[in-house]
C-alpha positions in Angstrom: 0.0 0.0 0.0 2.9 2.6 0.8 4.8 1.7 -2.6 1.0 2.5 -4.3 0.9 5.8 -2.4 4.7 6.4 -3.8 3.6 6.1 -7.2 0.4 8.2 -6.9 2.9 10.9 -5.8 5.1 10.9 -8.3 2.1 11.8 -10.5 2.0 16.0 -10.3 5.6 15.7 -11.0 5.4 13.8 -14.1 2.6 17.1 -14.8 5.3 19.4 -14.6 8.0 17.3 -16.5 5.2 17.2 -19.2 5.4 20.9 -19.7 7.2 21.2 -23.0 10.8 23.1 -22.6 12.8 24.8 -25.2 16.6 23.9 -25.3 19.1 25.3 -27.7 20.6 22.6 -29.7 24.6 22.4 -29.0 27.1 23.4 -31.3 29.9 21.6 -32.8 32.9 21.8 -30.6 35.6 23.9 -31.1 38.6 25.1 -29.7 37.0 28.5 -28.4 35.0 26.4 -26.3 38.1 24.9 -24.4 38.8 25.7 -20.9 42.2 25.3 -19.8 43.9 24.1 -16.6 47.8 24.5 -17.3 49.9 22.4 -14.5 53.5 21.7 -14.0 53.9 17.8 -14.1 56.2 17.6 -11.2 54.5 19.8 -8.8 50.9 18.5 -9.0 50.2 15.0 -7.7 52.5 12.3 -6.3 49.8 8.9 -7.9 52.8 6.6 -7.9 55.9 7.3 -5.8 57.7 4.0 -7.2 58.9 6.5 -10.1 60.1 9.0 -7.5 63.6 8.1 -7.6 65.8 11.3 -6.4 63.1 13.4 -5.9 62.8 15.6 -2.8 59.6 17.3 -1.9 61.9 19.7 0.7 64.1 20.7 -2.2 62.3 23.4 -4.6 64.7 23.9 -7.4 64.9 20.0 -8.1 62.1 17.0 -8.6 59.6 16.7 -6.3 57.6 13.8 -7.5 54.4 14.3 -9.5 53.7 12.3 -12.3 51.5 10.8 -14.8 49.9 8.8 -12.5 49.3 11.4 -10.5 47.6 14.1 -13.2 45.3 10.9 -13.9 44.0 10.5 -10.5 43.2 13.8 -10.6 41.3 14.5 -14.1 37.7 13.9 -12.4 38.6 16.9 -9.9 39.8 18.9 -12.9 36.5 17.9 -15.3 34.2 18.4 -12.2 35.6 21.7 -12.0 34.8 22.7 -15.5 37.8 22.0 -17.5 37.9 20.6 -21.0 41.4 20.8 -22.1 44.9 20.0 -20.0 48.4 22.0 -20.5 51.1 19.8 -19.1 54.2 21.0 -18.9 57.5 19.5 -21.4 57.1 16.0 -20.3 60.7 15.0 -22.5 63.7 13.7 -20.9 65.4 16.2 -19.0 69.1 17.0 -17.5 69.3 16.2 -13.6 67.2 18.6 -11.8 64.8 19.5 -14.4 61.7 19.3 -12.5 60.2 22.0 -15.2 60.9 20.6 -18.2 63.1 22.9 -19.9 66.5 21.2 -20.3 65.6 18.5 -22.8 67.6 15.7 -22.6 66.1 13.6 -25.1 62.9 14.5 -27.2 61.6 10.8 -27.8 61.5 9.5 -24.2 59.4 10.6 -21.1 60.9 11.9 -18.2 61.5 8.6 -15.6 60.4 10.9 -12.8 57.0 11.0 -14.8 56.3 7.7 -15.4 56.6 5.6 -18.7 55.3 6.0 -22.4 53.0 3.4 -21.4 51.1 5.7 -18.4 51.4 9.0 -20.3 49.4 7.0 -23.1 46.7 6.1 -20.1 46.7 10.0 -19.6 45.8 10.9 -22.8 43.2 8.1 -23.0 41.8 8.6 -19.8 41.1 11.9 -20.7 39.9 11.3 -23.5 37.6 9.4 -22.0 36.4 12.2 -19.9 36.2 14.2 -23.2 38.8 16.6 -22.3 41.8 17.3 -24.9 45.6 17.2 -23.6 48.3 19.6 -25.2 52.0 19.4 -23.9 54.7 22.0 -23.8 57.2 21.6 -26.7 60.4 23.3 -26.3 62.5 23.5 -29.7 64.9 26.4 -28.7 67.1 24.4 -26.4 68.1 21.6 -24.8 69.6 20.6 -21.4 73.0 22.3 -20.0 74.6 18.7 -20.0 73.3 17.7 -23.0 75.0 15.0 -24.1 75.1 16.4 -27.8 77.4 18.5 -26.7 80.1 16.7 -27.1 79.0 14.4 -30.0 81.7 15.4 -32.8 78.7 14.7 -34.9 76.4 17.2 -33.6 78.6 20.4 -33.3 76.7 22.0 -35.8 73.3 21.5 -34.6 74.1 24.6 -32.3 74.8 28.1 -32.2 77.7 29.0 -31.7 77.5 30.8 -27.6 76.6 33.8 -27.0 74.5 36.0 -25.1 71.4 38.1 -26.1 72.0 41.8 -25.2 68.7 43.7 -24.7 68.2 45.5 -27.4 69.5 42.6 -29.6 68.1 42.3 -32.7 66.1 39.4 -33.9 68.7 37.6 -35.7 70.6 38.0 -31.7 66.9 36.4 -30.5 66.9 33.5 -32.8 70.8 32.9 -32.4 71.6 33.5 -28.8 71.4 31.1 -25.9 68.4 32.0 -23.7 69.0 31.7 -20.0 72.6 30.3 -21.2 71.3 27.1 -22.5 72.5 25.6 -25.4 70.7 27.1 -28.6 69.3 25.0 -31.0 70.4 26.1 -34.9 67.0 24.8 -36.6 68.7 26.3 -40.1 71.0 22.8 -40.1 68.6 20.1 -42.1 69.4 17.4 -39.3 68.3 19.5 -36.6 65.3 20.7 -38.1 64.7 17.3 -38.9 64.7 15.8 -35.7 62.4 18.2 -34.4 59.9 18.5 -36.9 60.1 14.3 -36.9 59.5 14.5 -33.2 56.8 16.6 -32.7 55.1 14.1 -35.6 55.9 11.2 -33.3 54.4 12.1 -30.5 50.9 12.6 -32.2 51.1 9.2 -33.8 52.5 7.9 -30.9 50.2 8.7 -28.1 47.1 10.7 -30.0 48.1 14.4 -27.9 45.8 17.0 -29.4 48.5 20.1 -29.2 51.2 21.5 -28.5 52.0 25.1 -26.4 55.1 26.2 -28.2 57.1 27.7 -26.3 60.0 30.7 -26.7 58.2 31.4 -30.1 60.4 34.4 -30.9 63.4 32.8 -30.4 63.3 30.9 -33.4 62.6 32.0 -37.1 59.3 32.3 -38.6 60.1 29.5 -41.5 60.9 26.8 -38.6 57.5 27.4 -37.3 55.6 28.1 -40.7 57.0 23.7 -41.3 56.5 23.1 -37.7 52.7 24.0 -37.9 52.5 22.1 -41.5 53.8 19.2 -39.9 52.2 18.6 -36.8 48.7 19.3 -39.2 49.5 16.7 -41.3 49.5 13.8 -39.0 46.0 15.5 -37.0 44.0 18.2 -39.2 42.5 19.3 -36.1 45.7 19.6 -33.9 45.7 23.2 -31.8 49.1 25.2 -31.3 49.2 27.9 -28.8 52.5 30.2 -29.4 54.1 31.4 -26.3 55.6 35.1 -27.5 56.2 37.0 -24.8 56.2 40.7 -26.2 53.0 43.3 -27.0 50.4 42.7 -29.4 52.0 43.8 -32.6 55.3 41.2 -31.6 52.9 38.7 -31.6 50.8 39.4 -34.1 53.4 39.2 -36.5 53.8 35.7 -36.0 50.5 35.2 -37.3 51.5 34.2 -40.5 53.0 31.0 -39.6 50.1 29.4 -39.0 50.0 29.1 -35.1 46.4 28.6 -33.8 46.6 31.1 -31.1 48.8 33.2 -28.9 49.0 33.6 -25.4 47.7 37.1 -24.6 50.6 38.6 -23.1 49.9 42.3 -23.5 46.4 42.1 -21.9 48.1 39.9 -19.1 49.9 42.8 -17.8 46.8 45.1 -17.8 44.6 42.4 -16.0 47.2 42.0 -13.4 47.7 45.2 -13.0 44.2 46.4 -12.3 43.1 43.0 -10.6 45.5 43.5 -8.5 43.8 45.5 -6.0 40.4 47.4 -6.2 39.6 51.2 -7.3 41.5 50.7 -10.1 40.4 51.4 -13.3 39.6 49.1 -16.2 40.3 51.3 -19.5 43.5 49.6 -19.8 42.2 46.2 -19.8 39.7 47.0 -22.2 41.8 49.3 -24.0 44.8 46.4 -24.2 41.7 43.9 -25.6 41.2 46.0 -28.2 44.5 46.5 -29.3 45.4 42.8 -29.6 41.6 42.1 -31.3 42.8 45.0 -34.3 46.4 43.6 -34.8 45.7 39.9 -34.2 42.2 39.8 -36.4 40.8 36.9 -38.0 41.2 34.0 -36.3 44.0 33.8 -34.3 42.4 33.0 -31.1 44.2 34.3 -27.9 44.7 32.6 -24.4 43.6 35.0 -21.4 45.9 33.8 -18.1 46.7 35.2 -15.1 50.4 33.8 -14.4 52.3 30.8 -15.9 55.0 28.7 -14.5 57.5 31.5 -15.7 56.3 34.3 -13.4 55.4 35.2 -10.0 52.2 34.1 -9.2 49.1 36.7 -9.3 48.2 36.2 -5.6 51.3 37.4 -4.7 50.0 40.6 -6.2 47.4 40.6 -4.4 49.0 40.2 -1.0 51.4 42.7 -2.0 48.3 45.1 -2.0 47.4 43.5 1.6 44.5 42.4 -0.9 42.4 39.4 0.4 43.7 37.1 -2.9 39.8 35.2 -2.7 38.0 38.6 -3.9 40.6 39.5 -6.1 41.1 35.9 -7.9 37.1 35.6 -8.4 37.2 39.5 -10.4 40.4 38.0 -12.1 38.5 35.0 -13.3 35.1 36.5 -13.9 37.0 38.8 -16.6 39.1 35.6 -18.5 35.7 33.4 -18.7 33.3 36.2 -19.9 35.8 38.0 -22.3 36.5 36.8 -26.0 39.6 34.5 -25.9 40.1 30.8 -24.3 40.6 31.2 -20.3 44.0 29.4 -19.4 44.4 28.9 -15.7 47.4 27.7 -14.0 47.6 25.3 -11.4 46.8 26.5 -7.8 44.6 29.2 -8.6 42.0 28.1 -7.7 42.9 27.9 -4.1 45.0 31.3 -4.5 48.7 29.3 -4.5 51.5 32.2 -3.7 54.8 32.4 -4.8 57.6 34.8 -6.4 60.0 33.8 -9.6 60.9 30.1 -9.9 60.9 28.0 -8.1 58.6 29.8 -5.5 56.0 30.3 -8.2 56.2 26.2 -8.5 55.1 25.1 -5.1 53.2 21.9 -5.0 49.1 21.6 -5.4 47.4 21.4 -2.1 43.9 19.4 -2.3 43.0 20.5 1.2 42.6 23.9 1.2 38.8 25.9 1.0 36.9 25.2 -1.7 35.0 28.6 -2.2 37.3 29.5 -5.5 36.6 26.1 -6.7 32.9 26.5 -6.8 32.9 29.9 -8.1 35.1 28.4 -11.2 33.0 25.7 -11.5 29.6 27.9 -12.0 31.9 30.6 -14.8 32.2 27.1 -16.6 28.7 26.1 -16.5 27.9 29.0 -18.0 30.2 29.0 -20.6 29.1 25.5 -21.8 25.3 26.6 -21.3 25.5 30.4 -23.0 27.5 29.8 -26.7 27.6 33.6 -26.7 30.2 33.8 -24.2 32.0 31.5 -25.7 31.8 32.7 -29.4 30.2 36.3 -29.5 30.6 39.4 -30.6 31.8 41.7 -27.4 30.7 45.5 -27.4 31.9 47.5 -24.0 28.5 49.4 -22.7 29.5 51.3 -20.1 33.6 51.7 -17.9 34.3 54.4 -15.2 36.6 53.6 -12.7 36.9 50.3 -11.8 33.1 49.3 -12.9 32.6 47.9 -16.4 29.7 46.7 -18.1 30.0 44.9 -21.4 27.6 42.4 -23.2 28.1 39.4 -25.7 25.9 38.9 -28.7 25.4 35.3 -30.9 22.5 35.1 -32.9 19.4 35.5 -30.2 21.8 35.7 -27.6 22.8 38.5 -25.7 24.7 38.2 -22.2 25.2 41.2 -20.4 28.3 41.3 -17.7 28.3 43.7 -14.9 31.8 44.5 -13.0 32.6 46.0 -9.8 36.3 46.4 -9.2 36.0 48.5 -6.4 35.0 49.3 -2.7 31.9 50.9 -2.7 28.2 49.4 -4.4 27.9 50.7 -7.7 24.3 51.7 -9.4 25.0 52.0 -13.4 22.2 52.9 -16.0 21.6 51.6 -19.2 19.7 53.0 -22.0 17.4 51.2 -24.2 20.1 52.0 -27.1 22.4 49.8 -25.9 19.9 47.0 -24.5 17.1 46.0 -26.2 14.2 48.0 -23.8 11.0 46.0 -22.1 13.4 43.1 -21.3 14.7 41.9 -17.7 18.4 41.1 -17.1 18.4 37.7 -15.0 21.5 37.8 -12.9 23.1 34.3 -13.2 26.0 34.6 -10.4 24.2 36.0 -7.6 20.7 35.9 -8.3 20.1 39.6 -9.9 17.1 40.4 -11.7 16.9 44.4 -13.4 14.1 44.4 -15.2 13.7 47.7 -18.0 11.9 50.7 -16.7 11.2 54.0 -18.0 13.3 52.4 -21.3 16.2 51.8 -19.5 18.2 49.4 -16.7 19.3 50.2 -13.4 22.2 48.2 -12.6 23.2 47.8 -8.5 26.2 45.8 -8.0 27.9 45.2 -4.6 31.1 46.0 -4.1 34.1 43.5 -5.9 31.8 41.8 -7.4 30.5 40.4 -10.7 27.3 39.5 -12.3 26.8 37.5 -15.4 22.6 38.2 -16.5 21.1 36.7 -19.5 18.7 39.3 -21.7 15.5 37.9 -21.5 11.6 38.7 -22.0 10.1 40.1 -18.8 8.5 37.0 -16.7 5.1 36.8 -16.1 3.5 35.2 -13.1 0.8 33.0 -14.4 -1.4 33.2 -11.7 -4.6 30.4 -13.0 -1.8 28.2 -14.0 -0.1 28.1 -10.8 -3.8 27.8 -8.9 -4.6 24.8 -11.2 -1.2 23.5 -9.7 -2.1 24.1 -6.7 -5.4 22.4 -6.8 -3.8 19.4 -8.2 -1.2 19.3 -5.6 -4.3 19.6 -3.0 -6.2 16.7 -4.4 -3.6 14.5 -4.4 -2.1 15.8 -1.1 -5.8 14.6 0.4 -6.0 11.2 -1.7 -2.7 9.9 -0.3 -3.4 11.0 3.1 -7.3 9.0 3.0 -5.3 6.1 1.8 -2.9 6.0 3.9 -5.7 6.0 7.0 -7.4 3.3 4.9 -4.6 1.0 5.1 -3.6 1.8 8.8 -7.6 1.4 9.7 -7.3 -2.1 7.8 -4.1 -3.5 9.4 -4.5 -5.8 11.8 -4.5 -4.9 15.6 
């Protein structure tokens, strides 16, 4: 008799589940959709400390035991979290201490501190699984201080000759030199170029990676990367490179032509650090730097919004230099790269505000402990990138900027989301005309709740205080008063029937 009352229950709920409900049909996926966790291998997750070998977790500037294994474990807490796509850091071979990656000491083996071939290829297909993509670093500047090509008599001319890159070196100096005194690669000899270009194809064939982040772009010539890109293409059509120049937006866009897939946003990265920093500062120069790199990039060269990378201090640290709490400032940080036009690229330990200064402070290892708040605010910017395509892939028009509040919105197709920011102290009451949103609509605040609807022709925005709200333009909701008394009434009727049988069937039990 209770199990009959169950069902009879379920009943108005199947009513309401009845009520037909729109749903915008998903796009194809592409690579503006991605959202990017960037991690350094070493420093992540210890999953199997069998491979751990000489590492030692008290010693920053050497290995201190994550690995393959370890990243793997962790891929649910990354795709719970919102992500879609992993940066790994060079995962080669490398001289003795080179927990980072960057001394190469062999570009066809995995580092033993990693784990095998065998477990990077479980990486890649447990991610895969998980529908997430996985792009490694490759490094084809340099290799290792030790290298042992060094001193192969048959490998002299596979370098540069040494030298050291003066400041205001020109870019022959860039592309010749020896960065950071490591031994520089001469990608003009045919073996060289060879091996590289050979490797890089390997690796896709090999293990089924779906990019590469290229890194030290402008440190070798354009024609390298120009094959490079051709190469890697050929053995994946729809393999992504990211180009790590580090320089302002015309630098970088003038590596356009070599086919890279996108660029890592340098010249809006200092901006956003800048006035993330710390409130009351203004945002013209973040939207000013935006547009900057939006008219000399163009097309589609796609840019990565970050924060920090493994090659500089960490942002938090910015914020505690300000005596800023590093929780308000990272979620006004974030809000901007996950609303903004670009692909959000966020390095490990942001999400629970990890500090540090230059290497190897910057390199600390991931705590899994710490408050979760950061996490959950991440995790709602990425639901609403996978649920609103216009944040993802529309057109951004700035509405209103004074100070440190912004308001800007996104438009694709029928969509138009509207984002409201408060980088400062005080609550912030900002008016928009019916020119600039479309009037006798309601913005429904998707962050905290908001709802402005349009009066008088226009919308009267109120926004607390570091703070940022993500609404969705929508047509004014109407309360549907006899529908929600029918409801009601339902709800009644059955609320009595199940409580008259339930007395029936305690009356009729035996005593």
């Amino acid at each position: 008799m209770r199990k009959r009352a169950l069902s009879l229950a379920l009943i108005p709920l199947l009513l309401f589940y009845a009520i037909p409900v729109g749903a915008a049909e998903k796009e194809q996926r592409t690579w503006k959709d991605e959202i990017v966790y960037s991690l350094l291998v070493d420093r992540f997750f210890d999953g199997d400390t069998q491979n751990n070998g000489d590492a030692n977790v008290n010693d920053p500037s050497t290995f201190n035991g994550g690995d393959f294994e370890g990243v793997t474990k962790k891929l649910n807490y990354l795709k719970d979290m919102g992500y879609t796509a992993i940066i790994l850091s060079p995962i080669f071979a490398n001289d003795a201490n080179g927990y980072h990656g960057d001394w190469v000491a062999d570009f066809y083996k995995t580092d033993k501190h990693y784990g095998t071939m065998e477990e990077f290829k479980k990486l890649v297909n447990e991610a895969h699984k998980r529908d997430m993509k996985v792009i490694i670093d490759f490094q084809a500047n340099n290799v290792g201080p030790d290298s042992a090509w060094l001193n192969d008599p048959k490998k002299q001319d596979w370098f540069h000759e040494e030298k050291k890159i003066s400041k205001d070196g020109s870019q022959t100096d860039l592309e010749t030199g020896w960065v950071d005194g490591l031994p520089d690669l001469n990608q003009d000899n045919e073996e060289t170029r060879e091996y590289l270009l050979d490797a890089a194809k390997w690796w896709i064939t090999e293990t089924d990676i779906d990019g590469y982040r290229i890194n030290k772009v402008q440190y070798v010539a354009k024609d390298f990367w120009k094959e490079f890109v051709d190469a890697v293409k050929s053995e994946k059509s729809n393999f992504y490179t990211i180009g790590d120049v580090q320089g302002d937006a015309e630098l970088i866009s003038s590596y356009k032509e070599t086919g890279i897939d996108a660029f890592m946003a340098y010249r809006q990265n200092a901006e956003l650090r800048e006035a993330f920093a710390a409130p009351d500062k203004e945002l013209k120069p973040v939207f000013d730097a935006f547009a900057k790199s939006e008219d000399e990039l163009g097309g589609n060269a796609h840019q990565g919004l970050f924060m920090d990378t493994q090659g500089m201090p960490r942002f938090t640290k910015d914020a505690a230099d300000h005596n800023e709490n590093p929780g308000s400032r990272w979620r006004m940080a974030l809000s901007y790269l996950y609303t903004m036009p670009g692909v959000p690229i966020v390095f490990y330990g942001s999400e629970i505000a990890l500090n540090g200064d230059i290497a190897p402070d910057n390199h600390k290892l991931m705590n899994f402990k710490t408050e979760q708040e950061l996490v959950e605010y991440i995790t709602k910017l990425s639901d609403l990138r996978d649920m609103y395509p216009a944040l993802v892939k529309g057109d951004m028009e700035l509405l209103y900027e004074e100070g440190g509040a912004s308001v800007f919105k996104r438009v694709y197709g029928d969509e138009t989301i509207v984002v409201a920011m408060n980088n400062t102290t005080e609550t912030q009451t900002i008016n928009l005309a019916d020119k600039e949103l479309e009037s006798n609509k309601e913005l429904r605040g998707m962050l905290n709740g908001d709802l402005v609807r349009s009066k008088d022709n226009s919308y009267s925005i109120v926004i607390d205080r570091e703070t940022t709200e993500v609404y969705t333009l929508s047509p004014k909701s109407i309360i549907n008063i006899p529908y929600l008394l029918v409801i009601g009434l339902v709800l009644l009727i059955f609320g009595i029937f199940i409580a008259l049988v339930i007395k029936r069937s305690k009356r009729n039990q035996p005593k």
